[in-house]
C-alpha positions in Angstrom: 105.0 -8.8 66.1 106.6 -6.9 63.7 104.5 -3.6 62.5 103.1 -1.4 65.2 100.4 0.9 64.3 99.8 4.2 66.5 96.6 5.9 65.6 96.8 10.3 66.5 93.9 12.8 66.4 93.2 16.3 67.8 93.2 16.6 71.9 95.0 13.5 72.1 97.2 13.0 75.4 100.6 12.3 74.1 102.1 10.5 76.7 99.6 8.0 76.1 101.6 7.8 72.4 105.1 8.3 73.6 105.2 5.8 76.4 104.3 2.9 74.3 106.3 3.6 71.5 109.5 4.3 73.5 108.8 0.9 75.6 108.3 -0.9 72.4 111.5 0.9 70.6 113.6 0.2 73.5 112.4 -3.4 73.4 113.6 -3.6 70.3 116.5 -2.1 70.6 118.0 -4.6 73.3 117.0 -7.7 71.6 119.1 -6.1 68.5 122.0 -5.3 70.5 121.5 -9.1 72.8 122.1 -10.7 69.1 118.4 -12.2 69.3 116.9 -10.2 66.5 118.0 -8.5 63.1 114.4 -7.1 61.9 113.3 -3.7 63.2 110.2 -3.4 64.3 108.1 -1.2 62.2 106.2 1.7 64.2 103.9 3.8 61.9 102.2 7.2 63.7 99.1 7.6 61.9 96.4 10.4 61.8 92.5 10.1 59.6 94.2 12.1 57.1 97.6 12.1 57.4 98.4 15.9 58.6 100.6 16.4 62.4 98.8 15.6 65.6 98.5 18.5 67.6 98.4 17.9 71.5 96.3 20.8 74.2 100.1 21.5 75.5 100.7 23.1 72.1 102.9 20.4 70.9 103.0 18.7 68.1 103.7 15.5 66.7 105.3 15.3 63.1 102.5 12.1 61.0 103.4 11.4 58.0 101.0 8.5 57.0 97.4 8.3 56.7 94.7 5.5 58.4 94.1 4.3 54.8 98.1 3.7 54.1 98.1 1.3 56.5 96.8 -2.6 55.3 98.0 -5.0 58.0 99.2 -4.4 61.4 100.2 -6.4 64.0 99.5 -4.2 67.0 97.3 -0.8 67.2 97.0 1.5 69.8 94.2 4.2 70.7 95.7 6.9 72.5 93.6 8.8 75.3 91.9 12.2 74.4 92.9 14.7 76.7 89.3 15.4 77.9 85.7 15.1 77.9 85.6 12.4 75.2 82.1 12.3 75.2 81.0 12.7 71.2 84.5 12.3 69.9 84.7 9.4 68.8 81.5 9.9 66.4 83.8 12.8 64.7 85.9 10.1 63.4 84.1 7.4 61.4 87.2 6.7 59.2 89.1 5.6 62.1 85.8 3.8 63.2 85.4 1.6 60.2 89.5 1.2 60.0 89.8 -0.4 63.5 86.7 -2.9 62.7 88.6 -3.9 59.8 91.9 -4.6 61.5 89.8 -6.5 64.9 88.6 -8.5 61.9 92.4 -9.3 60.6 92.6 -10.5 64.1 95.4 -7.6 65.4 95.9 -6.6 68.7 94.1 -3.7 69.9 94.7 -1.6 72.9 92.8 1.3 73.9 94.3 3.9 76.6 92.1 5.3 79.0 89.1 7.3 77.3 90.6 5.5 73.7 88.1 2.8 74.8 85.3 4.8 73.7 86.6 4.9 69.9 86.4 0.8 70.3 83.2 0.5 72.2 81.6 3.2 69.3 83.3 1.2 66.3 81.0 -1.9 68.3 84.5 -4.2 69.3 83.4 -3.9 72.9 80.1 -5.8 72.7 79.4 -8.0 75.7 83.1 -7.7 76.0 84.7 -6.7 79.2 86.5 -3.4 78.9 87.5 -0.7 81.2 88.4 3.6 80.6 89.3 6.2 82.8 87.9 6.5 85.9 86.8 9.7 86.1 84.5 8.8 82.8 83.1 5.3 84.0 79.5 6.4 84.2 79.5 8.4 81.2 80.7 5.2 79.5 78.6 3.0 81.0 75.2 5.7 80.0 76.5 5.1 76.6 77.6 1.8 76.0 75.2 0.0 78.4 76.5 -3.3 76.6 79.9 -3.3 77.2 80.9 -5.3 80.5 82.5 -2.3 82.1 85.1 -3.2 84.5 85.4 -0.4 87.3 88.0 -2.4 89.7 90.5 -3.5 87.0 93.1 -1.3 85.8 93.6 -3.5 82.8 91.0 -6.0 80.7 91.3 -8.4 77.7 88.7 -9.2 75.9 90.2 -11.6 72.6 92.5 -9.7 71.3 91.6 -6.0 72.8 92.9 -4.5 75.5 92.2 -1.9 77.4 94.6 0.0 79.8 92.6 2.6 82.6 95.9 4.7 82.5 98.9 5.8 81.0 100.4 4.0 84.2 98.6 0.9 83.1 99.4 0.5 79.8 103.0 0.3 80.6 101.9 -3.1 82.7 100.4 -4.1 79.0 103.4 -2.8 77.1 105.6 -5.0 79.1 103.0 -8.1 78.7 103.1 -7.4 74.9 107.2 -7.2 74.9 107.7 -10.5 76.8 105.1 -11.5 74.2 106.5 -11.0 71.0 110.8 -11.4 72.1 111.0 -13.1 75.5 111.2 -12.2 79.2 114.5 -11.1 79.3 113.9 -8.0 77.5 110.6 -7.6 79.2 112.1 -7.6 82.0 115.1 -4.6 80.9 112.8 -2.6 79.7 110.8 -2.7 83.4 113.5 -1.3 85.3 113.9 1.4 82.6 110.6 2.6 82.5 109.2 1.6 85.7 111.4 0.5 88.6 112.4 4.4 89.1 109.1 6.2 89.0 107.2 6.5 92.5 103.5 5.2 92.3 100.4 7.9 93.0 98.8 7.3 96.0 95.5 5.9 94.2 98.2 3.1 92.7 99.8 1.8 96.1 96.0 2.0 97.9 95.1 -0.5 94.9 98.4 -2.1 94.7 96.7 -5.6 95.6 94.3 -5.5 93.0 95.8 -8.0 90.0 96.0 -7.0 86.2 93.9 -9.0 84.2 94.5 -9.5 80.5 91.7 -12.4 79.9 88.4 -12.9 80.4 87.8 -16.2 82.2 86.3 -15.0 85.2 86.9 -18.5 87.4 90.7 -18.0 86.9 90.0 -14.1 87.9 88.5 -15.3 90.9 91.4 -17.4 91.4 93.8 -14.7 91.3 91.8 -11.9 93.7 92.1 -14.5 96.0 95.9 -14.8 95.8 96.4 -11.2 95.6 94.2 -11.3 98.8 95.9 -14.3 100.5 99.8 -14.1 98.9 101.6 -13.8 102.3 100.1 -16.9 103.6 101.2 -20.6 102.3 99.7 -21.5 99.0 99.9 -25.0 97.5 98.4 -25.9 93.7 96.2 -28.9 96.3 95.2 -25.4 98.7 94.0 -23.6 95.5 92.6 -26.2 93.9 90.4 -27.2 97.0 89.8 -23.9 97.4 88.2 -23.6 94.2 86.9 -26.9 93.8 88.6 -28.1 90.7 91.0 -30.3 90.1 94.5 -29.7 89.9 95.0 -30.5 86.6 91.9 -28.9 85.3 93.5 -25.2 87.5 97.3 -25.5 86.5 96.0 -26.3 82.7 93.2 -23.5 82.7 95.1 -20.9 84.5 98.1 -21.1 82.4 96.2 -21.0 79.1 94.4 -17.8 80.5 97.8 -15.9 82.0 100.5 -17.6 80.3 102.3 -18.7 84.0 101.5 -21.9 85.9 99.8 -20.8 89.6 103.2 -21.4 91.0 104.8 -18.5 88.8 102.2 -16.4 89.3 102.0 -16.2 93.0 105.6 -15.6 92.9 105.1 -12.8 90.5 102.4 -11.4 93.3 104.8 -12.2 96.1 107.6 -10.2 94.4 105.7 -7.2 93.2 104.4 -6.8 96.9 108.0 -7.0 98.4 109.7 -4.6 95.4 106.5 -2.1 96.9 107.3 -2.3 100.7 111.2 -2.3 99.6 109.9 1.2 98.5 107.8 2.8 100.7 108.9 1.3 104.1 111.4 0.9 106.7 110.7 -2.5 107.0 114.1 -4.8 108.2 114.4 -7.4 105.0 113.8 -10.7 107.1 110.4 -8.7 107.9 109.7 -7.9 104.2 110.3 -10.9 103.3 108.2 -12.6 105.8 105.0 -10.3 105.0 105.7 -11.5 101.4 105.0 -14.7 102.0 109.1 -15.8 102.6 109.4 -17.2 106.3 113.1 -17.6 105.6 115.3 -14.6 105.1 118.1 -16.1 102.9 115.4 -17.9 100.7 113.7 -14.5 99.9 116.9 -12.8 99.5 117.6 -16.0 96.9 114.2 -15.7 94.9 114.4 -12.4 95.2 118.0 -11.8 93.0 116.7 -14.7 91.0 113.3 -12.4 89.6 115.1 -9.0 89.7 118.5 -9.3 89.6 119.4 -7.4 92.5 119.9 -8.1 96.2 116.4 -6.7 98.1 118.9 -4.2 99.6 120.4 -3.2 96.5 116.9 -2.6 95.3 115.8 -0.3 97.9 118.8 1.7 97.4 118.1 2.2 93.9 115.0 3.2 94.3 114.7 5.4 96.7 117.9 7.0 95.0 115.4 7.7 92.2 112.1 8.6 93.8 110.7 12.0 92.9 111.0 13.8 96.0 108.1 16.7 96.0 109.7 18.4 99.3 113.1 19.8 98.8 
């Protein structure tokens, strides 16, 4: 990935522009300073017609291209409108025809919350799964009847779209696209920059089990509610693959090519992001984290543990909770 496209219009909500193109500067950044990298990547602000994007909170953010100055791209991304969206993306038939032409240079596409209604109007969506906003669901499903809405996943792919609920969620695919086009190292920096030190809403921690899809094979999604379901109990590739009736080849080969980690990686990845979350918000003892993680053995969690995040569970929960918003003061 080496040219970024971010597409501006009027009402748009501009953290759903700034988040993605810090993440994806700071990305950058570290893999230039690491030594891994020497090309900058490109990130082009766009508007239909090239004048400032001006956001409801009376900001405004300087655009000095054009939709029709841009010929390739390797990523684009649909902010959120800040708003009833309904109708708005018919104002903008330019940017309409623009994103068919890039879906059909084969870039990646992600939409932000009510962005997905630009894609499902520009007809990318069809008989695709997609999700938007919650609060808009059945407005988008009155409209686009034949778009597979998705109303329990924060994230969906569909090919090579995205599209991210929330501005919380499209950090999840920002990250996914970072590991993507440098590695997981610097993935993984950029996490405990942009996310490690901001508290979760309520709504997030109630759906905290519910897993982030980014594909569209719904036997491997199945797969994976059930090990966001089951994750503190012992899991074997012969459990799952019983489970599921398939063999284990046929699972390990299948799920990888649909999540990019083996089920072994994943359910450590499920594991982890479950203990980092009661490391947060409880008083648990570590041996008991651990074990309602899915970690028996005390000294082996705090191993993996250290091993995924680079930090002690004990060190973590001291960061964190040193960097919690507090509302009460």
């Amino acid at each position: 990935m080496q040219h970024v496209t971010i597409v501006g219009f009027k009402k748009v909500l501009g953290t759903s522009i700034t988040i993605p193109m810090e993440m994806l500067n700071a990305a950058d950044l570290i893999n230039r300073i690491d030594g891994k990298g020497y090309r900058k990547l490109q990130m082009q602000l766009v508007s239909p017609d090239g004048s400032n994007i001006s956001l409801t909170a009376g900001l405004e953010l300087v655009c000095t291209s054009k939709l029709a100055d841009v010929a390739k791209t390797d990523l684009v991304i649909v902010p959120a409108l800040w708003g009833n969206p309904k109708g708005v993306a018919k104002l903008y038939p330019q940017l309409l025809s623009w994103l068919q032409h890039h879906n059909q240079q084969n870039a990646l596409i992600c939409a932000v919350g009510t962005g997905s209604f630009f894609l499902a109007e520009a007809g990318l969506l069809k008989n695709k799964v997609a999700t938007t906003h919650w609060y808009y669901f059945d407005q988008f499903a009155q409209a686009y009847p034949e778009v597979h809405l998705q109303r329990d996943r924060f994230i969906t792919r569909a090919g090579n779209i995205y599209c991210a609920g929330s501005v919380n969620s499209v950090r999840d695919v920002m990250l996914h696209f970072i590991e993507e086009a440098f590695n997981a190292e610097v993935a993984h920096q950029v996490s405990r920059h942009f996310t490690h030190e901001v508290k979760r809403s309520y709504t997030s921690t109630f759906l905290k089990n519910s897993p982030q899809h980014y594909h569209d094979d719904e036997g491997i999604i199945e797969v994976q509610d059930w090990m966001h379901s089951q994750f503190h109990t012992p899991i074997s590739m012969e459990v799952l693959a019983g489970k599921f009736d398939i063999s284990v080849r046929s699972l390990n080969r299948r799920f990888k090519r649909a999540t990019g980690k083996t089920p072994m990686q994943y359910i450590q990845q499920v594991r982890m992001e479950n203990a980092k979350e009661l490391l947060r918000t409880s008083n648990l003892s570590i041996a008991e984290v651990g074990f309602n993680t899915g970690f028996p053995d005390c000294s082996y969690f705090t191993a993996q543990f250290k091993k995924s995040v680079s930090l002690t569970p004990s060190a973590y929960r001291d960061m964190v909770r040193k960097k919690l918003f507090r509302v009460n003061t």
